[in-house]
C-alpha positions in Angstrom: 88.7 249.4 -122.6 91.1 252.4 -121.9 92.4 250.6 -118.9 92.6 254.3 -116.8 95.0 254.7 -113.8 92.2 256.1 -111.6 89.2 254.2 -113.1 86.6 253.8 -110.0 84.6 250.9 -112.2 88.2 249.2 -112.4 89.0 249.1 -108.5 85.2 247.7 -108.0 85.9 245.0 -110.2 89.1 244.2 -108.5 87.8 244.7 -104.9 85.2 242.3 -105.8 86.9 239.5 -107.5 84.8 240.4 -110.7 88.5 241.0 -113.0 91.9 241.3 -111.9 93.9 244.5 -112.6 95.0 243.0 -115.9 92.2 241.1 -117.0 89.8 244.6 -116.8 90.9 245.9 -120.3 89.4 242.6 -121.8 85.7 243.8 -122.6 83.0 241.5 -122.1 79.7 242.0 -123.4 76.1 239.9 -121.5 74.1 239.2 -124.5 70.9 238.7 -122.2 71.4 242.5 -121.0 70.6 243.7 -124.9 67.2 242.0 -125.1 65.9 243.5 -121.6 63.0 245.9 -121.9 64.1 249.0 -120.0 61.6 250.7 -118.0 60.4 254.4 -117.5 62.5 255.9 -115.4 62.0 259.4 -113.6 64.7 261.8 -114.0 67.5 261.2 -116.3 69.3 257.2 -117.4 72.9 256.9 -117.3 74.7 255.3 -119.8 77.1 254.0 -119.7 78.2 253.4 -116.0 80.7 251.5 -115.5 82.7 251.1 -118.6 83.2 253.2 -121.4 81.7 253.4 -125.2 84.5 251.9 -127.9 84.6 250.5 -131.2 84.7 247.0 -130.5 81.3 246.9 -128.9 79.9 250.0 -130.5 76.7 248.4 -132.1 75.7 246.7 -128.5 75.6 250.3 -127.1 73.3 251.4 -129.8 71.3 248.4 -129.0 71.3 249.5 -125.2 70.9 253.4 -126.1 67.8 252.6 -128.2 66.1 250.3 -125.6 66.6 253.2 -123.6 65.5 255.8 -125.4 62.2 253.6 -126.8 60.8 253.6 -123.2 60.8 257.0 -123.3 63.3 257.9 -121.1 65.5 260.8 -121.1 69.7 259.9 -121.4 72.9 260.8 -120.0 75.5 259.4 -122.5 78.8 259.7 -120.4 82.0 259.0 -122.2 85.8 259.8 -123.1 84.6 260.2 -126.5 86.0 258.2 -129.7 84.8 260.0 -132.8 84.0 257.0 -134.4 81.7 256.0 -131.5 80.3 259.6 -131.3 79.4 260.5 -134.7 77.3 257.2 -135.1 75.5 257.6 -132.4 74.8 261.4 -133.6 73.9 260.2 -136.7 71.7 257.0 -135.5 69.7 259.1 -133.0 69.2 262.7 -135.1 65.7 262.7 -133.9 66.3 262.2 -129.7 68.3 265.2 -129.3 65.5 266.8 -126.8 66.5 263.4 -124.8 70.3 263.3 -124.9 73.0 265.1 -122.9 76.3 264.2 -124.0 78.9 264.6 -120.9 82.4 264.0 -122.0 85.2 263.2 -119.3 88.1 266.0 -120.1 90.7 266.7 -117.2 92.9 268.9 -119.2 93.2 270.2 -122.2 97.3 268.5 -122.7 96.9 265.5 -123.8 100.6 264.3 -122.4 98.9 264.2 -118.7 95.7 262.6 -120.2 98.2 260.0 -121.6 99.4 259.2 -118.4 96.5 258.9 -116.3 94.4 257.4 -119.0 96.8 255.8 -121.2 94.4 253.8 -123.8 91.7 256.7 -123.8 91.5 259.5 -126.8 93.9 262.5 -126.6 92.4 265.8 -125.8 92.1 267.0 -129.5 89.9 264.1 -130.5 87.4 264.4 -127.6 87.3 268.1 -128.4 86.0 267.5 -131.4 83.5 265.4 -130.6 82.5 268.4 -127.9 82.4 270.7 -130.6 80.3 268.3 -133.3 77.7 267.1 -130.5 77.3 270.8 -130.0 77.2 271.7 -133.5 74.8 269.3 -134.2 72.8 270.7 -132.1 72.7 267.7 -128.9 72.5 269.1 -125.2 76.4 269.1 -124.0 78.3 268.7 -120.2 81.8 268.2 -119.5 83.2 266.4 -116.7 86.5 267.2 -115.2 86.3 264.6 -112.9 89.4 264.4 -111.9 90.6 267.5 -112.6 94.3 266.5 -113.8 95.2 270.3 -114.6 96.0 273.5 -112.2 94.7 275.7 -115.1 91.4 275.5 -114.6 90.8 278.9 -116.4 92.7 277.7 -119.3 90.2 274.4 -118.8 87.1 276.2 -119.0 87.5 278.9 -121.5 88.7 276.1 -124.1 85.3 274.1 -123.9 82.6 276.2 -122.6 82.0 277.7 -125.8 80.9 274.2 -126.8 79.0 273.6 -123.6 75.6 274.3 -123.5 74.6 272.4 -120.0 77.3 272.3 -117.3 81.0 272.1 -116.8 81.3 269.7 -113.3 84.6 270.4 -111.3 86.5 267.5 -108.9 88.7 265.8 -107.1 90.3 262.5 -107.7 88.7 260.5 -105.4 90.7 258.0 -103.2 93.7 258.4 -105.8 96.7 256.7 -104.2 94.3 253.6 -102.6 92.7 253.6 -106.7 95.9 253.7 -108.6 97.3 250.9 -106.5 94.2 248.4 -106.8 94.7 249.0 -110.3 97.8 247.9 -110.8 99.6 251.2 -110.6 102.1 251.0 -107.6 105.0 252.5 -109.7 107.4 255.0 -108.2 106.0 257.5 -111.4 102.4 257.0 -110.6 102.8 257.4 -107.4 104.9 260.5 -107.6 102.1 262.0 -109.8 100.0 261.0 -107.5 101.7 263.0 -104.8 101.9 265.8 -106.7 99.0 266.4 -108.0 97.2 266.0 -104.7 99.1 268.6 -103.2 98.2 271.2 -106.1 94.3 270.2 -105.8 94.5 270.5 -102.0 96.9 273.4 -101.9 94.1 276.0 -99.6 95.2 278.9 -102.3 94.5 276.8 -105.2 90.6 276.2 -103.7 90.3 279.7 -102.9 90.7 281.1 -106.2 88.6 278.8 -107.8 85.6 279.3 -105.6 86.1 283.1 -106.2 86.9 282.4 -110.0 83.9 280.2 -110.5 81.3 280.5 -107.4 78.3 282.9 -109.6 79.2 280.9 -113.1 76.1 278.7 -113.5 77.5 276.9 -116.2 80.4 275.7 -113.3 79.3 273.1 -111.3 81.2 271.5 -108.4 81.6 268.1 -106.8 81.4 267.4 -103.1 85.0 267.1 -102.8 85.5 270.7 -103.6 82.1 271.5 -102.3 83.7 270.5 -98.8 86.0 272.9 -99.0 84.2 275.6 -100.0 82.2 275.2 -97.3 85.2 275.8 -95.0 86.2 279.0 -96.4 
C-alpha cells in the first residue's frame, strides 16, 4: 500500500477502528469478494475505491476488473499507476478499451513533493508513462490532481494533456491538517507543509487566475472545493 500522508481511505480506516495508522500499509485481500457476481450497473464502476492497484495483489484486481467488466459494465480504473500493474492490465483487457477510463492521481509533475506527500507511491516519471502508454494504446484517459500539490498548474496541465483524451479534474486537499494527523503525520515538517500549501491553494489571486486560466477548457474540470470559490468571484 503507498501509505499516503493525505490518504482519505486511510483516515476512514482509522476513524473506524478498521486499521490503525501503522497497520494500514499491511494489504489485506477478502477472498469471498473475488467470487461475487457483480451486477449491471448504470453509469460508470469504480475501481478501485478505497485502496490502490500494486504488485502484491495485482492478479486479485484482474480477478475483480474482469467480474466487472463480464457484467457488462462500463469501468473507472483509478490509480497512482505502477507500470507493472498498468501494462498487464492493458495487455489482459486489449479488447474492453470502449469500457475503460484510466484516471491516474498526479499532483505535480516533481516528484520530490510527490515523495513527501505520498512517500511509498510511484514518482512522477513512472506514472507518466503509464499516461502516455494507456493513451498510446489507445484506452480512454483522465488525470486527477486531487490534491493539487503544485502552484504551477499551467506547468501541470500542459505536461499531460497531450496524453489526456477525457478530463483533467482540479482540487483541493480536503480536510488536510485533521487527515495528516489521523494518519499518523503530526510532525513539525508535515505540518509545516501543510500550512504552506494551504495558504498557496487558498491564496484569493491564486483562484482567480486559475478560473480565468482554465474556466472555457473543457478538457479542465474542477472539484467543488475550487468550484466554491469560483462561485464567489
Amino acid at each position: 500500500m503507498h501509505d499516503c500522508k493525505i490518504c482519505y481511505a486511510k483516515e476512514n480506516s482509522v476513524r473506524f477502528n478498521r486499521s490503525t495508522a501503522e497497520s494500514w500499509k499491511n494489504e489485506i485481500v477478502r477472498p469471498k469478494d473475488l467470487t461475487k457476481r457483480i451486477p449491471k450497473h448504470e453509469g460508470i464502476v469504480m475501481f478501485p475505491s478505497s485502496h490502490d492497484i500494486t504488485p502484491t495483489h495485482l492478479s486479485e484486481s484482474i480477478t475483480m476488473i474482469e467480474n466487472i467488466l463480464r457484467s457488462g459494465n462500463s469501468l473507472l480504473i483509478v490509480s497512482k499507476p505502477n507500470m507493472e500493474c498498468i501494462s498487464k492490465i492493458c495487455e489482459t483487457f486489449t479488447d474492453y478499451k470502449d469500457r475503460i477510463l484510466f484516471r491516474f492521481t498526479i499532483g505535480s509533475i516533481d516528484s520530490d513533493i510527490l515523495k513527501f506527500w505520498e512517500p511509498s507511491a510511484p514518482d512522477f516519471n513512472e506514472r507518466f508513462e503509464c499516461l502516455k502508454l494507456c493513451h498510446g494504446l489507445g484506452f480512454q484517459t483522465s488525470v486527477s490532481c486531487e490534491p493539487l500539490l503544485q502552484k504551477n498548474v499551467e506547468e501541470l496541465v500542459n505536461t499531460l494533456s497531450p496524453f489526456v483524451s477525457e478530463s483533467i479534474w482540479i482540487g483541493k486537499p480536503n480536510h488536510l491538517l485533521h487527515r495528516v494527523w489521523m494518519n499518523g503525520h503530526g510532525d513539525t515538517e508535515t505540518i509545516q507543509k501543510c500550512n504552506e500549501l494551504l495558504a498557496w491553494i487558498n491564496d484569493p489571486d491564486f483562484i482567480r487566475e486559475l478560473y480565468f486560466k482554465y474556466k472555457d477548457n473543457p478538457m479542465i474540470r474542477f472539484k467543488k472545493s475550487f468550484r466554491q470559490d469560483f462561485s464567489k468571484l
